[in-house]
N, CA and C atoms as an extended XYZ file, in Angstrom:
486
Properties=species:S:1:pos:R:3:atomname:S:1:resname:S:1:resid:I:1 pbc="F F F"
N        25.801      126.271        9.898 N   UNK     1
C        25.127      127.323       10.614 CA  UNK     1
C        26.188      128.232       11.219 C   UNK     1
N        26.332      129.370       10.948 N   UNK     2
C        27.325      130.131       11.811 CA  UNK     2
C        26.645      131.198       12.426 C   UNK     2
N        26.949      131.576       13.785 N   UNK     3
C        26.385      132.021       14.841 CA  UNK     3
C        27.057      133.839       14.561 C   UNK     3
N        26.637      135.043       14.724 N   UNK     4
C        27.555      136.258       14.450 CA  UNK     4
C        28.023      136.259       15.532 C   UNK     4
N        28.900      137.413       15.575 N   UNK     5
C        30.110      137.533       16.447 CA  UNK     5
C        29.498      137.899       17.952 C   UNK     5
N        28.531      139.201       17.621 N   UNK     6
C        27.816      139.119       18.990 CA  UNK     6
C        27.353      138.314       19.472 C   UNK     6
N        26.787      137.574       19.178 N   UNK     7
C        25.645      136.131       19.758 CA  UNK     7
C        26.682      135.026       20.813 C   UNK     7
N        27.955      134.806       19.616 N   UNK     8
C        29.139      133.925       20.442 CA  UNK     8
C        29.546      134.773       21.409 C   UNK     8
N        30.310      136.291       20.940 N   UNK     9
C        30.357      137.082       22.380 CA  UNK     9
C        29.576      137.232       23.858 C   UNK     9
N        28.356      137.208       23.867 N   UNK    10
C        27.650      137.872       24.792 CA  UNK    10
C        27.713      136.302       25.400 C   UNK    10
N        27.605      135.066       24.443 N   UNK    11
C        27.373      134.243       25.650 CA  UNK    11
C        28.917      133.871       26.111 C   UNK    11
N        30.050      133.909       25.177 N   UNK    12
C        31.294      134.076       26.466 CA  UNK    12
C        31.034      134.874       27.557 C   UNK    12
N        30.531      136.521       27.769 N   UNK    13
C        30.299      137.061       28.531 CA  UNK    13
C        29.924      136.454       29.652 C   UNK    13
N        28.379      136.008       29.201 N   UNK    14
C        27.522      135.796       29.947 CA  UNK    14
C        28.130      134.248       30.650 C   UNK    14
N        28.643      133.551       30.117 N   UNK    15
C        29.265      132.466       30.876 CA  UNK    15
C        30.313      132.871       32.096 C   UNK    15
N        31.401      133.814       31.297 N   UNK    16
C        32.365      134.219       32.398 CA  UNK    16
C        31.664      134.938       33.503 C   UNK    16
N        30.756      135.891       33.410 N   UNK    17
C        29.878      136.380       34.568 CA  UNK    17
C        29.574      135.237       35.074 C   UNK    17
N        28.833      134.102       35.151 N   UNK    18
C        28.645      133.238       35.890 CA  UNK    18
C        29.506      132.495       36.481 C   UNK    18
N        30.731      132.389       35.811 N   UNK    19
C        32.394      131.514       36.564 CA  UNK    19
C        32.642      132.447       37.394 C   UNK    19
N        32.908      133.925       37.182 N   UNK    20
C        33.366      134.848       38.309 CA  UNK    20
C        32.022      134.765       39.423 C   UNK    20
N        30.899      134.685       39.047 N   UNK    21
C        30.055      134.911       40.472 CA  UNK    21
C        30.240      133.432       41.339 C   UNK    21
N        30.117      132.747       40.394 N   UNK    22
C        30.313      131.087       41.356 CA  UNK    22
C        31.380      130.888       42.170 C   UNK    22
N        32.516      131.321       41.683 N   UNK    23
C        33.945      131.627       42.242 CA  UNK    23
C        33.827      132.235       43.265 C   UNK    23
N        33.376      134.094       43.350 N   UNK    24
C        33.404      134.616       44.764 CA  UNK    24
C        32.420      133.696       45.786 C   UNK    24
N        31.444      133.096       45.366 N   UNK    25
C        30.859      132.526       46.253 CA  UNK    25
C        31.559      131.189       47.416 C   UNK    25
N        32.490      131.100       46.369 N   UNK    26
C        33.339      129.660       47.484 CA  UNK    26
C        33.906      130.519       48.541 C   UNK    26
N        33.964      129.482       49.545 N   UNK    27
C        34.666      130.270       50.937 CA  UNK    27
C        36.217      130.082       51.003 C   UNK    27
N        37.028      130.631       51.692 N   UNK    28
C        38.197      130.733       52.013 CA  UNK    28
C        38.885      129.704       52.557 C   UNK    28
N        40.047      129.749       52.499 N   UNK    29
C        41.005      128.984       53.661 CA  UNK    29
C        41.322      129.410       54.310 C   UNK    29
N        41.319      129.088       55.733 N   UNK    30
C        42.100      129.732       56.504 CA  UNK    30
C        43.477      129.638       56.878 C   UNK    30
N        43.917      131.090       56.671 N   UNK    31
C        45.624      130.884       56.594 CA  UNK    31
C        46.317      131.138       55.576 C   UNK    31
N        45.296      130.982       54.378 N   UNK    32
C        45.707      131.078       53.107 CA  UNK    32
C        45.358      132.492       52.263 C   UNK    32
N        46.300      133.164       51.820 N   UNK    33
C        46.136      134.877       50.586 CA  UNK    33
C        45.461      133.592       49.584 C   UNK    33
N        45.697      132.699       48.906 N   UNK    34
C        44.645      132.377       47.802 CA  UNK    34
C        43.965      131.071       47.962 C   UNK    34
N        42.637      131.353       47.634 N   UNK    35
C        41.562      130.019       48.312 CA  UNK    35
C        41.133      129.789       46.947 C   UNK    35
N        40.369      128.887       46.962 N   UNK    36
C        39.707      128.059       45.741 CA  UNK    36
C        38.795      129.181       44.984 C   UNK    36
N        38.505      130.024       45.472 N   UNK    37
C        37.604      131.321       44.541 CA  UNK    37
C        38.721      132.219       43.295 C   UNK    37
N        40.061      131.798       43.948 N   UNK    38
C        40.880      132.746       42.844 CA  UNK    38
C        40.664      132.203       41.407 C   UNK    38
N        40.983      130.627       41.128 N   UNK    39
C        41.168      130.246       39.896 CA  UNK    39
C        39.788      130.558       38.621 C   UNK    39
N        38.657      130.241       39.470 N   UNK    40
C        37.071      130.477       38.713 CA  UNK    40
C        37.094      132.309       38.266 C   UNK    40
N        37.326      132.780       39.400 N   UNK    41
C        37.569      133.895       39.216 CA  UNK    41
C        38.308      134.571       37.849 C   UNK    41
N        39.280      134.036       37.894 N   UNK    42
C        40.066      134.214       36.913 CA  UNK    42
C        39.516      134.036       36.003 C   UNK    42
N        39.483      133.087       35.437 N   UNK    43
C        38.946      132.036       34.488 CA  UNK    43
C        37.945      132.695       33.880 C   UNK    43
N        37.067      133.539       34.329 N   UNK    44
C        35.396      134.275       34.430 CA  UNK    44
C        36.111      135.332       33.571 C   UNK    44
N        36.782      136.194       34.380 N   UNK    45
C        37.146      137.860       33.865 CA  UNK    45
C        37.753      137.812       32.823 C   UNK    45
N        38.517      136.267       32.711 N   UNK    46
C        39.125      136.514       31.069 CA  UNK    46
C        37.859      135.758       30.437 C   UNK    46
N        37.266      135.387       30.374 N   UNK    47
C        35.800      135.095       29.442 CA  UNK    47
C        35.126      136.167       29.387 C   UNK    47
N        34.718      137.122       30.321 N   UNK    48
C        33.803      138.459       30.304 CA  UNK    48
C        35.353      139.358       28.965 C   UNK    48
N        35.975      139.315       29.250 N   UNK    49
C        37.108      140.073       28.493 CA  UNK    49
C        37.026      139.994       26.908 C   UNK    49
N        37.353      138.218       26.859 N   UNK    50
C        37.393      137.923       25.262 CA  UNK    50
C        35.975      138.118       24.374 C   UNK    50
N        34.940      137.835       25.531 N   UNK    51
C        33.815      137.878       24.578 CA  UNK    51
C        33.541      139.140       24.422 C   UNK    51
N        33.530      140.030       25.290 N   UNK    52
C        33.328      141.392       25.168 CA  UNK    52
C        34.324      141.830       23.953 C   UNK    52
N        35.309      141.070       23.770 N   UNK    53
C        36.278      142.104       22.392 CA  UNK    53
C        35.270      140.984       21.414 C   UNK    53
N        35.095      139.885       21.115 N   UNK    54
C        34.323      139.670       20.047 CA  UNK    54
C        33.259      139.482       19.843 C   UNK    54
N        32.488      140.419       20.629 N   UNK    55
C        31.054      141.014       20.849 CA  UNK    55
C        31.226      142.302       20.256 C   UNK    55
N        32.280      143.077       20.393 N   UNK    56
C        32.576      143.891       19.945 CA  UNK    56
C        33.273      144.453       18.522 C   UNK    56
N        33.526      143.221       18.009 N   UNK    57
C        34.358      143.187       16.575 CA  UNK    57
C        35.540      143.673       17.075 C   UNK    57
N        36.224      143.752       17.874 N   UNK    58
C        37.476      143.996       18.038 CA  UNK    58
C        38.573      143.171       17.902 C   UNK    58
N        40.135      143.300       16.747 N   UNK    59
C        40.528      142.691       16.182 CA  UNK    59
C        40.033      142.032       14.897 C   UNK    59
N        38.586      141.771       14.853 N   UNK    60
C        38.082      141.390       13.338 CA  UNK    60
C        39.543      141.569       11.918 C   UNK    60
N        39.488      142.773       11.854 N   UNK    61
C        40.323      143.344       11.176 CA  UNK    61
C        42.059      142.418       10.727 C   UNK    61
N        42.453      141.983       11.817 N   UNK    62
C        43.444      141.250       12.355 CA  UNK    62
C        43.316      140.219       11.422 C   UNK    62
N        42.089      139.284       11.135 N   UNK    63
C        42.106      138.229       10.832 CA  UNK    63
C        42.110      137.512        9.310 C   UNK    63
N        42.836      136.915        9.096 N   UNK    64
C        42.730      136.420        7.421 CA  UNK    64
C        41.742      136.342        6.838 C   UNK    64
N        41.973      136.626        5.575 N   UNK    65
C        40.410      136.280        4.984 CA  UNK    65
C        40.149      135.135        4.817 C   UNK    65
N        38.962      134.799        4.222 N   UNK    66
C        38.614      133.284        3.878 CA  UNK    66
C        39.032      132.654        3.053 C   UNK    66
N        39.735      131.855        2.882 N   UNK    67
C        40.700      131.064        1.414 CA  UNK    67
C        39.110      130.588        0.532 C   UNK    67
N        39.370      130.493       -0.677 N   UNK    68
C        38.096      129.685       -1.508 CA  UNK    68
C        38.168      128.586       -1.283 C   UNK    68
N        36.716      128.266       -1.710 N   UNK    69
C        36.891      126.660       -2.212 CA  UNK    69
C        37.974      126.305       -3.029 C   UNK    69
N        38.502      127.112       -4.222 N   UNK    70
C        39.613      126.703       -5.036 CA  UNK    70
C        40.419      126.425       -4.265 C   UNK    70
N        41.168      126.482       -3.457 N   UNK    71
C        42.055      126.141       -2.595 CA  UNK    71
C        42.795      125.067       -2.491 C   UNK    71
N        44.006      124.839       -2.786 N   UNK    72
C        44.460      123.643       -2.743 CA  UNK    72
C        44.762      122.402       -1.458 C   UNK    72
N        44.748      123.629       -0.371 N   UNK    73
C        44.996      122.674        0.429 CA  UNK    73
C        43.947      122.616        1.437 C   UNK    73
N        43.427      121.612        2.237 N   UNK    74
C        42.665      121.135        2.806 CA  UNK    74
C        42.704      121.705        4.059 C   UNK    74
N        41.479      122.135        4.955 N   UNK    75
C        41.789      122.232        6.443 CA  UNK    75
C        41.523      121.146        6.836 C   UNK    75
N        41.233      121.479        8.226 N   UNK    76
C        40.914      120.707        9.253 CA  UNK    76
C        39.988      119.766        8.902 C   UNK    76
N        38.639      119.851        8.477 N   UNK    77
C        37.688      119.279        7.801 CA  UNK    77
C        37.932      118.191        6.623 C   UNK    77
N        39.037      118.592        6.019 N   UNK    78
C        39.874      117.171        5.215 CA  UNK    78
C        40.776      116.748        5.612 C   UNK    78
N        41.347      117.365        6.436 N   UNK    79
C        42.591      116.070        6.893 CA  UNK    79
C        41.448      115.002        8.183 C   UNK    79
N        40.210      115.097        8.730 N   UNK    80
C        39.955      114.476        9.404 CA  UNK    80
C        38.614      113.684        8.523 C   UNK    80
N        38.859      114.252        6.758 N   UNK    81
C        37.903      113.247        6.425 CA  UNK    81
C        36.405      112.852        6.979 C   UNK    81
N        36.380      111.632        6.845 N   UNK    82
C        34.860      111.303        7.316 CA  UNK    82
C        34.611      111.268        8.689 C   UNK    82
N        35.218      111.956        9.534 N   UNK    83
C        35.461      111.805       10.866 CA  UNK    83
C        35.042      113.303       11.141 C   UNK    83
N        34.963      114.337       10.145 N   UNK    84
C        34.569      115.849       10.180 CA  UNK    84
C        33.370      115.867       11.235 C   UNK    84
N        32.147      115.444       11.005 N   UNK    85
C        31.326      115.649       11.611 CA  UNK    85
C        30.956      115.253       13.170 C   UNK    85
N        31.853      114.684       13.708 N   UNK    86
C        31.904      113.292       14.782 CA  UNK    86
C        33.385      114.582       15.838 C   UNK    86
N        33.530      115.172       14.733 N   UNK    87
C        34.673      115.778       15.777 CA  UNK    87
C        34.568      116.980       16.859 C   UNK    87
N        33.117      117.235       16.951 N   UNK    88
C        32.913      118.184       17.951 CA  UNK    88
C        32.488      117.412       19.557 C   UNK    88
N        32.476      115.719       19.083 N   UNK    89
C        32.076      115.124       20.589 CA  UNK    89
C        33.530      114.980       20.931 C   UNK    89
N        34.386      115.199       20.652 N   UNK    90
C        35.749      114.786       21.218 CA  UNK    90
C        35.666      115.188       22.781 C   UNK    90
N        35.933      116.568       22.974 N   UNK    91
C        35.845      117.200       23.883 CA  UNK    91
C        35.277      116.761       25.022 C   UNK    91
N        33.530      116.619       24.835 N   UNK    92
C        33.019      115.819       25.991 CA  UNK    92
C        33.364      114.262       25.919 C   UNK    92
N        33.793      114.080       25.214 N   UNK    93
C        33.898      112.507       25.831 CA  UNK    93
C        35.460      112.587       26.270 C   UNK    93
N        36.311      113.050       25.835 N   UNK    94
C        37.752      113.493       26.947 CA  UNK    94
C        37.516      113.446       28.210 C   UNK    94
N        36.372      114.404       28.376 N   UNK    95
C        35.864      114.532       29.836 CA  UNK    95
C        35.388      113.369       30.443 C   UNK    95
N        34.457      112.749       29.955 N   UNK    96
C        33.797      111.736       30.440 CA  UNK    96
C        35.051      110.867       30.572 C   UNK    96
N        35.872      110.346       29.768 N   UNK    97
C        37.016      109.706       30.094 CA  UNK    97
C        38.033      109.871       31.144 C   UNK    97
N        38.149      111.287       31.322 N   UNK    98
C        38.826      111.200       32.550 CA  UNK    98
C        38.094      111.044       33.825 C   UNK    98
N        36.687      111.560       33.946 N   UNK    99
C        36.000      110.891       35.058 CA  UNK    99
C        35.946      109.152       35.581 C   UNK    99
N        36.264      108.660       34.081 N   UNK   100
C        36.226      107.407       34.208 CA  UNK   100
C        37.779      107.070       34.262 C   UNK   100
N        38.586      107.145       34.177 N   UNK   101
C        39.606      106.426       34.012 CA  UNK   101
C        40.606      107.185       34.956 C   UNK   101
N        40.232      108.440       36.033 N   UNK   102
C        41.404      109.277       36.493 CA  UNK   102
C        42.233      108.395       37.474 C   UNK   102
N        41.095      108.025       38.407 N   UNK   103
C        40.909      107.194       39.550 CA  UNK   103
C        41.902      106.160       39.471 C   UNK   103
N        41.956      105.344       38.503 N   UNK   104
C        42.778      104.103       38.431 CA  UNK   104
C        44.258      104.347       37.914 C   UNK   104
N        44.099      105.300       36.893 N   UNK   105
C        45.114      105.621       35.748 CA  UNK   105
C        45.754      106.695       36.502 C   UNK   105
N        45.342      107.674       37.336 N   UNK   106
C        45.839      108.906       38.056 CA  UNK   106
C        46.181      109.526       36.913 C   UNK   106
N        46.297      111.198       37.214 N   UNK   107
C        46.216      112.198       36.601 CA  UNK   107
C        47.435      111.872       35.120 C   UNK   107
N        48.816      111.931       35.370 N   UNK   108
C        49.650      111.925       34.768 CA  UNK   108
C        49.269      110.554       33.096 C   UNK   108
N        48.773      109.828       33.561 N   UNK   109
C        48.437      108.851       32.462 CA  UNK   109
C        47.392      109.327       31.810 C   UNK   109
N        46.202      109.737       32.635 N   UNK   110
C        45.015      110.133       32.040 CA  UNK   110
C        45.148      111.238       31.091 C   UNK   110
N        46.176      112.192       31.640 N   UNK   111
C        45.795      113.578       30.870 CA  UNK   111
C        46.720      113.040       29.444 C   UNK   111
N        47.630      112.280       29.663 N   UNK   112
C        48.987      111.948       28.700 CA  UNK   112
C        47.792      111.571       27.076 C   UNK   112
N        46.752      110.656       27.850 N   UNK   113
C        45.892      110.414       26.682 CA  UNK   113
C        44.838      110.816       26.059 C   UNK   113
N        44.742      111.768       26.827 N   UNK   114
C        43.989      112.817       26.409 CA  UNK   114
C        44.375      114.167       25.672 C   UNK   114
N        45.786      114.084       25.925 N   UNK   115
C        46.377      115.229       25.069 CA  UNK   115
C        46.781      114.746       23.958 C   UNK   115
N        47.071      113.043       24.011 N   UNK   116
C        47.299      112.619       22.327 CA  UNK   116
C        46.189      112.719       21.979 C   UNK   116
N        45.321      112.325       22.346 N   UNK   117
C        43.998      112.036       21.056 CA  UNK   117
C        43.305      113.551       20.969 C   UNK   117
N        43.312      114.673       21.481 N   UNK   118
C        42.993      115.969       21.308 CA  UNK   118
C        44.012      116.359       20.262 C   UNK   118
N        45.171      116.024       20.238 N   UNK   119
C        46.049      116.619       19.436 CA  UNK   119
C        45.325      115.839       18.033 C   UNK   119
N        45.928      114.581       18.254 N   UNK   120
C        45.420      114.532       16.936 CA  UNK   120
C        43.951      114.344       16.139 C   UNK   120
N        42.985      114.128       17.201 N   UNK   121
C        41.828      114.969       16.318 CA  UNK   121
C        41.737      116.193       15.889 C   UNK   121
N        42.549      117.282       16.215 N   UNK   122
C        42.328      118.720       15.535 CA  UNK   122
C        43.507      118.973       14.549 C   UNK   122
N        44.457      117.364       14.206 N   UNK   123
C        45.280      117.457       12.806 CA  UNK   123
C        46.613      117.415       13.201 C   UNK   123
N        46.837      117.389       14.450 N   UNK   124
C        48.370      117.483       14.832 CA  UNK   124
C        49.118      116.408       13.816 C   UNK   124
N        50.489      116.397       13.834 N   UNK   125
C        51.122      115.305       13.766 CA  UNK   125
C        51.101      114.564       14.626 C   UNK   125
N        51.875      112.901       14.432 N   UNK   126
C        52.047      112.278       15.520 CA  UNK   126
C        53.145      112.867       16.396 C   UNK   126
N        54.086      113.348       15.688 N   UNK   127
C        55.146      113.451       16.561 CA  UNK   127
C        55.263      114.694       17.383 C   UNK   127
N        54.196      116.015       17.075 N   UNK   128
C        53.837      116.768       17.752 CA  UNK   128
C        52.875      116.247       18.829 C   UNK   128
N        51.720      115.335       18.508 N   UNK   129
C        50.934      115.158       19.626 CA  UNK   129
C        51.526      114.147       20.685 C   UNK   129
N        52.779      113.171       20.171 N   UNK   130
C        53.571      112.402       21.272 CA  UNK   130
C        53.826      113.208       22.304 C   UNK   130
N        54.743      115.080       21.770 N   UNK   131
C        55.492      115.715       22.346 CA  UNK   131
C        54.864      116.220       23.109 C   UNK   131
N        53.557      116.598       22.650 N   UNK   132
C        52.500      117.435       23.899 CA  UNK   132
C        51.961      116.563       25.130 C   UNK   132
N        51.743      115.088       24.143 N   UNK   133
C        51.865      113.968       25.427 CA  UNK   133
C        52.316      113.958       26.654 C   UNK   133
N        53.610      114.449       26.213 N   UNK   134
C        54.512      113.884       27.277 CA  UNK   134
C        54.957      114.849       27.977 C   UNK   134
N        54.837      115.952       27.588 N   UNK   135
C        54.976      117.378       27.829 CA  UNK   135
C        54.262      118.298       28.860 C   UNK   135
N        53.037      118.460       28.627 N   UNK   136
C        52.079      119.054       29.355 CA  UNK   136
C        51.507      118.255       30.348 C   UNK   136
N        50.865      116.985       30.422 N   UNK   137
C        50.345      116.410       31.300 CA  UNK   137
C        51.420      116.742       33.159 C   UNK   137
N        53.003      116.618       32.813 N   UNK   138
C        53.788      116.782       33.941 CA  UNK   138
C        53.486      118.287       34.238 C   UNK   138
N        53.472      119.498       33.215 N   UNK   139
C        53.608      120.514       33.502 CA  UNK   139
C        52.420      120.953       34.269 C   UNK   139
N        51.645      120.723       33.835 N   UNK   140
C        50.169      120.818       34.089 CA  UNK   140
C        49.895      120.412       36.045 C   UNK   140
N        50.676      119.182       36.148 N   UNK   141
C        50.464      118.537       37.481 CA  UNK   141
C        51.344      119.471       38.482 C   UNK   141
N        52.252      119.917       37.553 N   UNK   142
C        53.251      120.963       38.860 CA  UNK   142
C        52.614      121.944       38.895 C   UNK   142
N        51.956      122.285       38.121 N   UNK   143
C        51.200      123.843       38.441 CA  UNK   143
C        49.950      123.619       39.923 C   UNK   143
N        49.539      122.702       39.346 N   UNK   144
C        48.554      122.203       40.221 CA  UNK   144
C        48.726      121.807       41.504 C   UNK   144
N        50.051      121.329       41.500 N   UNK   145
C        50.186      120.378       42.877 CA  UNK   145
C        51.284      121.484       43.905 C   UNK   145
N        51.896      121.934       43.211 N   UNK   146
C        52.896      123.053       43.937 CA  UNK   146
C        52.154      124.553       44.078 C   UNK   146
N        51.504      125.136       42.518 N   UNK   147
C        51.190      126.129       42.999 CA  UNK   147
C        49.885      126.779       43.550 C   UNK   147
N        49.085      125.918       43.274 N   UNK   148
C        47.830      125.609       43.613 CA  UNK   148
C        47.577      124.934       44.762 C   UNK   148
N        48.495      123.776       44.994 N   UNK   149
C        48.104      123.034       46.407 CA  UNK   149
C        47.215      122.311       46.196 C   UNK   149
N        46.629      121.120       44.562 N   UNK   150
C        45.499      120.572       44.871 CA  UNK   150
C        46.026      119.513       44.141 C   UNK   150
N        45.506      118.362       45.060 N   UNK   151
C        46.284      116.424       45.200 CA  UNK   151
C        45.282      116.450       43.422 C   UNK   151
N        46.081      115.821       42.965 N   UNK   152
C        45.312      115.471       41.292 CA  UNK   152
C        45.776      113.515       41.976 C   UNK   152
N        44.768      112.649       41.683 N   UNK   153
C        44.858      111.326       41.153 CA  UNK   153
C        46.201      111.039       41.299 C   UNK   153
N        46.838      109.584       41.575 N   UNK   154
C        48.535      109.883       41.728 CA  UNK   154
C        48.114      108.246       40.574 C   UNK   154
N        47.265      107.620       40.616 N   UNK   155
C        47.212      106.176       40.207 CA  UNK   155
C        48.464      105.608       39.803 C   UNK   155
N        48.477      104.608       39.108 N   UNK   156
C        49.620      104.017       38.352 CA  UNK   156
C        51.017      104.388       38.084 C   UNK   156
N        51.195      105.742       37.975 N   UNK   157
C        52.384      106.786       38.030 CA  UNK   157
C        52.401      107.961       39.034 C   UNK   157
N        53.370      107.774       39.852 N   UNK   158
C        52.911      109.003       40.654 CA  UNK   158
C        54.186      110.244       40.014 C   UNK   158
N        53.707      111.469       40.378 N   UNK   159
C        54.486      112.478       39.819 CA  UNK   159
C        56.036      112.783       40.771 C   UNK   159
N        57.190      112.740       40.485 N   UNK   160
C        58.548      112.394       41.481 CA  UNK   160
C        58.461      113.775       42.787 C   UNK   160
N        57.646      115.100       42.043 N   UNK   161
C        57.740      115.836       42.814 CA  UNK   161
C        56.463      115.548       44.257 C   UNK   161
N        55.493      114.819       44.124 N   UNK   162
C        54.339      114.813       44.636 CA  UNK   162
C        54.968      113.613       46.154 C   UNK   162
């Protein structure tokens, strides 16, 4: 089933309009130039942004064409084999996993395994999805914990800067 470009656009839109309104609605800190409304915020205007360009066909043009079936080499859909159809629950159950496991495991472990098995359900290598492993989960926590100011889970590993 494929959805046209407007249909996926308008509801990015229409989603980011709702992250930016939920956002201004949080209240402030006091003391603080940025409170918990900046990040949603954000987050919103670049969703109202992207969907609006592919609501709009903008860039279309940009994009490769469709390889045939003749094609020799396989996407995504064959390198994950019989697992093709099963691969759009990844995502929510990532989530559900870290609800379940943040607490004990703290952030740095949790996300570590969640960025392997995201990697390699969408085809990574191993040795790329080790690297993102090990990679992003720290980067991710300094953004959060230094520039943001918000305690993530410390469980089992705590982060050296925290």
């Amino acid at each position: 089933m494929h959805l046209s470009d407007r249909i996926t656009g308008g509801f990015l839109v229409l989603l980011g309009a709702l992250a930016f309104w939920g956002g201004s609605r949080l209240p402030g800190v006091p003391g603080q130039d940025v409170g918990p409304a900046v990040f949603p915020m954000v987050i919103g205007s670049g969703l109202v942004l992207c969907g609006a360009l592919i609501a709009l066909g903008i860039g279309r043009s940009f994009e490769a064409p469709e390889p045939d079936d003749t094609d020799a080499t396989p996407g995504l859909a064959g390198r994950l084999g019989r697992f093709a159809p099963v691969a759009a629950l990844v995502p929510p159950a990532l989530l559900i996993f870290y609800v379940l496991a943040a607490d004990r495991l703290g952030f740095l472990l949790t996300a570590a395994v969640m960025v392997l098995a995201a990697a390699l359900a969408l085809g990574a290598s191993w040795r790329l999805a080790v690297g993102l492993a090990l990679l992003a989960p720290p980067a991710v926590h300094l953004v959060f914990y230094r520039l943001l100011r918000v305690p993530l889970p410390e469980g089992l590993l705590a982060a050296p800067w925290a």
